[in-house]
C-alpha positions in Angstrom: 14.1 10.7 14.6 10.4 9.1 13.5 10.1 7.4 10.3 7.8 8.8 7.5 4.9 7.5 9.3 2.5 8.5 6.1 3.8 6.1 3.5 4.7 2.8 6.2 1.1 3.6 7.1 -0.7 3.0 3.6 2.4 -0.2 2.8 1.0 -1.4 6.2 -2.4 -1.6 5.6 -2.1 -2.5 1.9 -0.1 -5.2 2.8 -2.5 -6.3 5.9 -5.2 -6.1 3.0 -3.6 -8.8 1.2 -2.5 -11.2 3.8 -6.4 -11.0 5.0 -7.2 -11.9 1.6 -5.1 -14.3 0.8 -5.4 -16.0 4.8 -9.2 -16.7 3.9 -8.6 -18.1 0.7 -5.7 -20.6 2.6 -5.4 -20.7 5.9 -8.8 -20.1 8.1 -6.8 -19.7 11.2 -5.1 -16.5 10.2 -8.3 -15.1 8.6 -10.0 -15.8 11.7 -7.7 -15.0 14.6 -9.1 -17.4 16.9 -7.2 -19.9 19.5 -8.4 -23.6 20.3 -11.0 -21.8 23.5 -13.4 -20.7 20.9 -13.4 -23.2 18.0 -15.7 -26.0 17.1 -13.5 -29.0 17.7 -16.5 -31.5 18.7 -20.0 -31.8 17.4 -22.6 -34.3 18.4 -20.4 -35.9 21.3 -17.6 -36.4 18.8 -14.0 -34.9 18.8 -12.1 -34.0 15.6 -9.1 -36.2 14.6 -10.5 -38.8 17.0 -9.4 -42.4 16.4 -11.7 -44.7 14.2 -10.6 -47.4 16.1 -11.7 -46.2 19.4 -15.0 -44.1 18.2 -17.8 -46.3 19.4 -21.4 -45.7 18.2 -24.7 -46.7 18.3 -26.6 -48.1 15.3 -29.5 -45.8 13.7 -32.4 -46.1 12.2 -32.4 -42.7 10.3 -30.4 -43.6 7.1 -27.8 -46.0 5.5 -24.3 -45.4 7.0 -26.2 -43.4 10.3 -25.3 -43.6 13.6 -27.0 -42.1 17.2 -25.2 -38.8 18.0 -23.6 -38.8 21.6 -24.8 -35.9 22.7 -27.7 -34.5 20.3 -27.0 -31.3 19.2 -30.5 -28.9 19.4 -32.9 -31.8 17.8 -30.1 -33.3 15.7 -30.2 -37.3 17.2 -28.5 -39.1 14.1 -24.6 -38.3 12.3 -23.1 -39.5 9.8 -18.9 -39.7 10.5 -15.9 -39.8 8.2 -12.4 -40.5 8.9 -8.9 -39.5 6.9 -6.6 -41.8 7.8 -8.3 -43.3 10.6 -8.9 -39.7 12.0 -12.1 -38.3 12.5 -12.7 -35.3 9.5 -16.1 -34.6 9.6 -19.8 -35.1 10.9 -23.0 -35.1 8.9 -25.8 -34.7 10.9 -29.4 -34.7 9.7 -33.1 -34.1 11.7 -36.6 -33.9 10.3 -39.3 -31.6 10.9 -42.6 -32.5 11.0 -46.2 -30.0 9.9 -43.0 -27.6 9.8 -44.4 -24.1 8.2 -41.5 -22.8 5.8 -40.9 -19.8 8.2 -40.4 -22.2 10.7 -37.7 -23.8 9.0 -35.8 -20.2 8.4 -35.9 -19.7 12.2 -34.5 -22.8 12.3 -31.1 -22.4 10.3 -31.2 -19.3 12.5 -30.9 -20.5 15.5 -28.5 -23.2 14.5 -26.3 -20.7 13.3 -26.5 -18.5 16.6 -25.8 -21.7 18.3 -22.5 -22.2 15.9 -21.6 -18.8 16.3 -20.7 -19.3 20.5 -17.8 -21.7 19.1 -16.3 -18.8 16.8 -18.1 -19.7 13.2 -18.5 -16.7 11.1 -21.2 -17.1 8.6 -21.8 -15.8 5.1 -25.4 -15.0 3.5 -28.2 -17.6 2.9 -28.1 -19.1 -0.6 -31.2 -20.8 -2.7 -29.8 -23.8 -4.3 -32.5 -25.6 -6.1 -35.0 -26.9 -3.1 -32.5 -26.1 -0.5 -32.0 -22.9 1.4 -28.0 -23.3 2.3 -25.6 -21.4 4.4 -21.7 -21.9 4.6 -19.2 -20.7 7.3 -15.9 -21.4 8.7 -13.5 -21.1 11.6 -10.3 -21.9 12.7 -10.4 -25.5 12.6 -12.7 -26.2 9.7 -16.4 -25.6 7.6 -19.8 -25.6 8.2 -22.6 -26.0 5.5 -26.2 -26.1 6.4 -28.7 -26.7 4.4 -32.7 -27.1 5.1 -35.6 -28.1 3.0 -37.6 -24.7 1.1 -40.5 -27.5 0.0 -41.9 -30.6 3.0 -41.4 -33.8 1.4 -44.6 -36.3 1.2 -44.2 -39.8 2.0 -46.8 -42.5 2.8 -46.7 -44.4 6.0 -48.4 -47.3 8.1 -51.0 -49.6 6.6 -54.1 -46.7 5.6 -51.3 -44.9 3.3 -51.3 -42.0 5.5 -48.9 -38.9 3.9 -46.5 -37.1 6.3 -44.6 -33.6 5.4 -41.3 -33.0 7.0 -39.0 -30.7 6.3 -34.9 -31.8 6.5 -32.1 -29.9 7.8 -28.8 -31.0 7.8 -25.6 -29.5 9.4 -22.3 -30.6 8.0 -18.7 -30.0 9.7 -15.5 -30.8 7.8 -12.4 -30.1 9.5 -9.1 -30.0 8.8 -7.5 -32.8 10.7 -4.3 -32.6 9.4 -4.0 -29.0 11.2 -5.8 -30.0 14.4 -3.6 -33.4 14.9 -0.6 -31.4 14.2 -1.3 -28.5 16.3 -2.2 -30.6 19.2 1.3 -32.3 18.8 3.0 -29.5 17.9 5.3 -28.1 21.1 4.5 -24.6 22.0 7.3 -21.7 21.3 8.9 -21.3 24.8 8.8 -16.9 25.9 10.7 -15.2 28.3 8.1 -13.6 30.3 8.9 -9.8 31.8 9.0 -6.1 30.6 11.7 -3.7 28.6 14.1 -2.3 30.7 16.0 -0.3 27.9 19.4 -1.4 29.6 22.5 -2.8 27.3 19.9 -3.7 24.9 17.8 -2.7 21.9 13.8 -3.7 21.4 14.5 -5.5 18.7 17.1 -7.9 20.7 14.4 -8.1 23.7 11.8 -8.8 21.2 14.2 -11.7 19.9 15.3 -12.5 23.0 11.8 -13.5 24.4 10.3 -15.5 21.3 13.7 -16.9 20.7 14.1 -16.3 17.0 16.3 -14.0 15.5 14.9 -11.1 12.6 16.4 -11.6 9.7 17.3 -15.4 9.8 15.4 -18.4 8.4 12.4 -19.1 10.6 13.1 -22.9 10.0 16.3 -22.7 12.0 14.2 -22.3 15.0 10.3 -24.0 14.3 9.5 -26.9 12.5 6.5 -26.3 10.2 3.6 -28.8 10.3 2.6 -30.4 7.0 -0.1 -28.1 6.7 1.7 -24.8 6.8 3.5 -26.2 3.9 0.8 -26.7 1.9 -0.9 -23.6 2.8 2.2 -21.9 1.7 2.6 -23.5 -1.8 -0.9 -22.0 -2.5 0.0 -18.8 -1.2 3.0 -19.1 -4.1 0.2 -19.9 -6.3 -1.7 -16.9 -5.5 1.6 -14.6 -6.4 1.9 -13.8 -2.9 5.6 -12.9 -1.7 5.1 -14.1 1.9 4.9 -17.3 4.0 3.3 -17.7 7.3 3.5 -19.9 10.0 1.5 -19.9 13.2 2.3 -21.6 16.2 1.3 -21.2 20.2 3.1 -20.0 22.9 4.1 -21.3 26.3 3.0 -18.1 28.0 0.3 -15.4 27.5 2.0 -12.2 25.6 -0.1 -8.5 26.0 -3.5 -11.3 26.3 -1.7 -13.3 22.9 -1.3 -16.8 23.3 -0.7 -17.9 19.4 2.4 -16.3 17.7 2.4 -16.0 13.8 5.8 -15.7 11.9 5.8 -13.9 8.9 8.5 -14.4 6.1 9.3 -14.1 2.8 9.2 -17.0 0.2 12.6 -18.1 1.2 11.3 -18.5 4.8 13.5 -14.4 6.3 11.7 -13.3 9.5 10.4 -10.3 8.9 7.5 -9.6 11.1 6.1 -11.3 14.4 2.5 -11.1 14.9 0.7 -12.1 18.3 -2.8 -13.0 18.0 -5.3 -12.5 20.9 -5.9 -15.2 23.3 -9.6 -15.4 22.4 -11.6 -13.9 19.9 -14.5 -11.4 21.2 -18.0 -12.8 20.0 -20.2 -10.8 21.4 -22.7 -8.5 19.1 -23.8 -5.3 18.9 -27.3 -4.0 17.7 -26.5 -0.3 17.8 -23.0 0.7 16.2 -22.3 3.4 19.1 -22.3 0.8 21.6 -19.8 -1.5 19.6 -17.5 1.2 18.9 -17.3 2.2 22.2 -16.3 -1.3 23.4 -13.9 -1.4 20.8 -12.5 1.8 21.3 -11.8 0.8 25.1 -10.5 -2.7 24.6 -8.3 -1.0 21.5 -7.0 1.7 24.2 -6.0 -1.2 26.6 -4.1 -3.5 24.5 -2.3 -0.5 23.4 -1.5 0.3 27.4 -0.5 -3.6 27.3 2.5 -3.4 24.9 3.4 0.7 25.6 4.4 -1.2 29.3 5.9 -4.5 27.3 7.8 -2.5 25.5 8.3 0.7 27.1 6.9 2.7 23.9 6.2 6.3 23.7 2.5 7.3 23.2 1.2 5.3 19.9 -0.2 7.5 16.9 -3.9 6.5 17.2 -6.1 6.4 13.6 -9.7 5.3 13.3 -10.9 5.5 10.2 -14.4 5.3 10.0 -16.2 3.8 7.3 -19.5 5.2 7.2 -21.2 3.8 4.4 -20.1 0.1 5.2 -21.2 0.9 9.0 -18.0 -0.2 10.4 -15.0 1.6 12.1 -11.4 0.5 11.6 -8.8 1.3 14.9 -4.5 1.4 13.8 -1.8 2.2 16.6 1.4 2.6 15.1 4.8 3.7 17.3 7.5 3.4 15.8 11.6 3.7 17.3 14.2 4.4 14.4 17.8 3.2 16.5 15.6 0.5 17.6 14.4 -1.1 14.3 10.9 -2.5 15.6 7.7 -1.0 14.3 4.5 -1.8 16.0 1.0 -1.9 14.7 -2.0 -2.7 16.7 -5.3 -3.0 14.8 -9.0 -3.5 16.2 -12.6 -3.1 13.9 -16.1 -3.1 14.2 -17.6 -5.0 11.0 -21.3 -5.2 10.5 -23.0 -8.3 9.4 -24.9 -6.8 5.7 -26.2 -10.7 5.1 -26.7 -14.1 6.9 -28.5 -14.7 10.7 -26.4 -11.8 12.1 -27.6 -9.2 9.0 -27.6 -5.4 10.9 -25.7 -6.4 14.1 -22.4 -5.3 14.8 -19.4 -7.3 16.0 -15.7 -6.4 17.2 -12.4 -8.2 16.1 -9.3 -7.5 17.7 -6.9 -8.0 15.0 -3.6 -8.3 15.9 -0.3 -6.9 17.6 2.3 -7.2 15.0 6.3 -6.4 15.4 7.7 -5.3 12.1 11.5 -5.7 11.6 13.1 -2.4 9.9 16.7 -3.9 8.8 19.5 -1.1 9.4 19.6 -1.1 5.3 16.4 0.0 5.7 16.6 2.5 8.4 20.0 4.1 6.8 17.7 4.6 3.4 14.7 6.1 5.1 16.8 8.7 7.1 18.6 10.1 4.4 15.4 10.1 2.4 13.9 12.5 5.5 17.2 14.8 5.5 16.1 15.0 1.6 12.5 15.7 1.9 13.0 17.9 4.7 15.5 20.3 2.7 13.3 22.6 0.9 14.5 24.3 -2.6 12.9 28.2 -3.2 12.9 27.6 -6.9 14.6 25.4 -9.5 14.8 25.6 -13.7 16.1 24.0 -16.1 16.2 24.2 -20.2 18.4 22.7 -23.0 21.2 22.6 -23.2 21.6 22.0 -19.2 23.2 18.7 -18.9 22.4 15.9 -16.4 26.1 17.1 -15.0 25.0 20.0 -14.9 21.9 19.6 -12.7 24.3 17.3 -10.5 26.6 20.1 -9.7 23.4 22.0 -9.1 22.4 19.6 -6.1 25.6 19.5 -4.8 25.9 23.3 -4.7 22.2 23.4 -2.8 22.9 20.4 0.0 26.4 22.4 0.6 25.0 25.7 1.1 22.0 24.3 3.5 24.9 22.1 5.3 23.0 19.6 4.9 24.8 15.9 5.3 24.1 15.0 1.4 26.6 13.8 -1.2 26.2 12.6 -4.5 27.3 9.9 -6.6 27.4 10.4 -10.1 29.5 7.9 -12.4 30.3 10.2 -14.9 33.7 10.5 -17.2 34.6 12.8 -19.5 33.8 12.2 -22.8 30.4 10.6 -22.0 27.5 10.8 -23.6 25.3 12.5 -21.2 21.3 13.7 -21.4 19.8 17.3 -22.0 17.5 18.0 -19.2 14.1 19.4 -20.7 12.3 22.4 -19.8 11.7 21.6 -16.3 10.6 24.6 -13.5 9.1 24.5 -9.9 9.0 26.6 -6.6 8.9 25.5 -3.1 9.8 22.0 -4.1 12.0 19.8 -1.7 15.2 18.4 -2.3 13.8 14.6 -3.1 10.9 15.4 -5.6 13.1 18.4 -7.4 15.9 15.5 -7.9 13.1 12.6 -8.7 11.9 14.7 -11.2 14.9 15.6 -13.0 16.0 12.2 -13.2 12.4 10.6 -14.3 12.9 13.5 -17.1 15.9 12.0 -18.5 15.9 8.4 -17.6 17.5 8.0 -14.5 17.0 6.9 -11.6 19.0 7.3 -7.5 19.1 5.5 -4.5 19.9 7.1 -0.8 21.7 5.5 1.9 23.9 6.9 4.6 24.1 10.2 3.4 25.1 9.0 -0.2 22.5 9.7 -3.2 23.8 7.5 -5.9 22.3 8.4 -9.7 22.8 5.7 -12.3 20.3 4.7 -15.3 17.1 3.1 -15.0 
């Protein structure tokens, strides 16, 4: 039997809605879905979290506190470097223009950002902030902020007081050491490489069997979080959110996935498993048909990945296309009732509406995400189908019809349809019990004719194994 695919589909997505939300406010390496091949972990010559101690440099003449870069990024010669506890957190580099013209200088932050972009930084839109023309952006590992002169600055120089005009443009990377250090340490989750066989065992066990977790359990049983996920997590508790994350890599290559990210609750449950895609596809577009094209044939091959993986029936494909924010958005969902797994796979085309990239077109992959559905879960959903599925001809009520009256009512209609329904109704003689109101529908199913007697008086019910219980509110 399928699951009512219609409302898992709109929690999914709502849900996705908010962890993308919250990811970018917390944790840049879920909002960006990116692994260490396409992230900026050196600039200028220098690594991130490298050793004070052992960072050797070259005196400057450009400013106080300047050294040479090692390895000059486009015409940027001279950095500035600071450490967090003796680890190397970011890089300040500065150049000047000279007889620059003020277009020149916007081509400029341009191609600096194009240049960025090859190591997986995503840009926002250019901001005017006093004489500077600024533009942030982030990735997996950290920030960027550039910033370049709108106005040349005149100076005097040599004996004849001669005047100069240079423009300066500075490119700033902070990064998060604490992550980088501890991800580099960290020891990658060991799989079990090989395909679903379907024999003496469920796809949730083989699911479990090859990450080595169990769904259901706390997540800290088998991983030890880095001091980072903690922290991101406390904010995410902040925020009101009701999940925790942790994202770790793995040993072997899953469907083209090589980080795993477990998803729990705020008491640390496994819930969901997402893989994230080995490397994140940077390539842009200038005409939307060509973009969604690409997407639409990568999106049609990971789902060919994990139907084989997991031996999965044909997925339930949706694009929705979102024409007035020129951008397309791909969902696979299969799901497999006795096995308690849900599967999601999700792929878009976003368009770039500000910044260097303003009018191109760009693909992410999303994510391949395994979604526990506990047998409480499954026993409640099933007899909620054999309820919505049983369709009532006509139904009224009016005063002075009793709440046991309508019970015997529904009892009477799941016996004559034979369908597997009882109900639970605490009720003892003697009881004060509610008059149901005028109430009167045709071609109503079981499920909203019941919801909507009880919402008239009060009431409430809850469905599980063939057992609708009705108690108050």
């Amino acid at each position: 039997m399928i699951f009512n695919l219609a409302s898992k589909i709109a929690r999914i997505i709502k849900i996705n809605l908010l962890i993308l939300f919250l990811a970018m406010l917390v944790s840049p390496i879920m909002a960006q879905n990116t692994s260490s091949s396409d992230s900026l972990y050196s600039f200028c010559g220098f690594r991130a979290g490298e050793d004070e101690k052992r960072c050797k440099t070259m005196p400057s003449q450009f400013g106080e506190d300047f050294v040479r870069a090692r390895k000059a990024f486009r015409k940027f010669k001279d950095v500035r470097l600071t450490f967090k506890d003796g680890k190397l957190a970011e890089v300040f580099a500065a150049a000047r223009f000279k007889n620059m013209k003020p277009n020149a200088v916007k081509k400029e932050l341009d191609a600096i950002c194009k240049d960025l972009a090859k190591s997986g930084i995503l840009f926002g839109p250019y901001e005017i902030r006093g004489s500077k023309n600024e533009i942030y952006g982030h990735s997996s590992v950290g920030r960027v902020k550039i910033s370049g002169d709108i106005e040349p600055t005149v100076r005097f120089t040599g004996k004849g007081r001669k005047t100069e005009k240079y423009h300066e443009i500075w490119v700033n990377i902070t990064w998060d050491v604490d992550r980088i250090v501890g991800r580099a340490n960290q020891k990658p989750i060991f799989v079990k490489t090989g395909y679903y066989s379907g024999q003496n065992i469920s796809r949730c066990n083989f699911i479990e069997k090859v990450f080595g977790v169990k769904f259901g359990d706390n997540i800290l049983k088998y991983i030890k979080p880095l001091k980072s996920e903690i922290e991101s997590n406390l904010c995410l508790e902040f925020l009101k959110s009701s999940e925790h994350f942790y994202i770790k890599p793995l040993s072997a290559l899953i469907c083209n996935c090589d980080y795993i990210r477990f998803n729990c609750n705020t008491k640390d449950i496994l819930q969901s498993i997402s893989l994230i895609p080995s490397k994140k596809n940077s390539v842009m577009f200038d005409d939307f048909s060509a973009a969604r094209l690409n997407a639409r044939k990568g999106f049609e091959g990971a789902c060919s990945q994990v139907k084989r993986w997991l031996d999965l029936e044909k997925f339930e494909i949706k694009e929705d296309l979102i024409e007035q924010e020129g951008s397309v958005l791909y969902n696979a969902f299969c799901e497999s009732r006795n096995d308690g797994i849900c599967v999601e796979i999700s792929c878009a085309v976003r368009k770039y509406h500000s910044g260097p990239f303003s009018g191109k077109f760009c693909i992410d992959r999303g994510e391949i995400k395994l979604i526990y559905i506990s047998e409480e879960e499954r026993a409640k959903e099933e007899c909620e189908m054999v309820m919505k599925k049983l369709r009532l001809p006509r139904i009224y009520f009016k005063p002075p019809t009793t709440l046991v009256d309508a019970v015997e009512f529904f009892r009477k209609a799941a016996k004559d349809s034979q369908a597997k329904l009882e109900i639970a109704f605490d009720y003892k003689k003697g009881d004060s019990v509610p008059v149901i109101p005028i109430i009167g529908a045709h071609d109503i199913s079981f499920y909203d004719a019941l919801k909507l007697v009880l919402d008239a008086v009060g009431y409430k019910f809850t469905a599980s194994k063939g057992v609708i219980k009705i108690e108050r509110k």
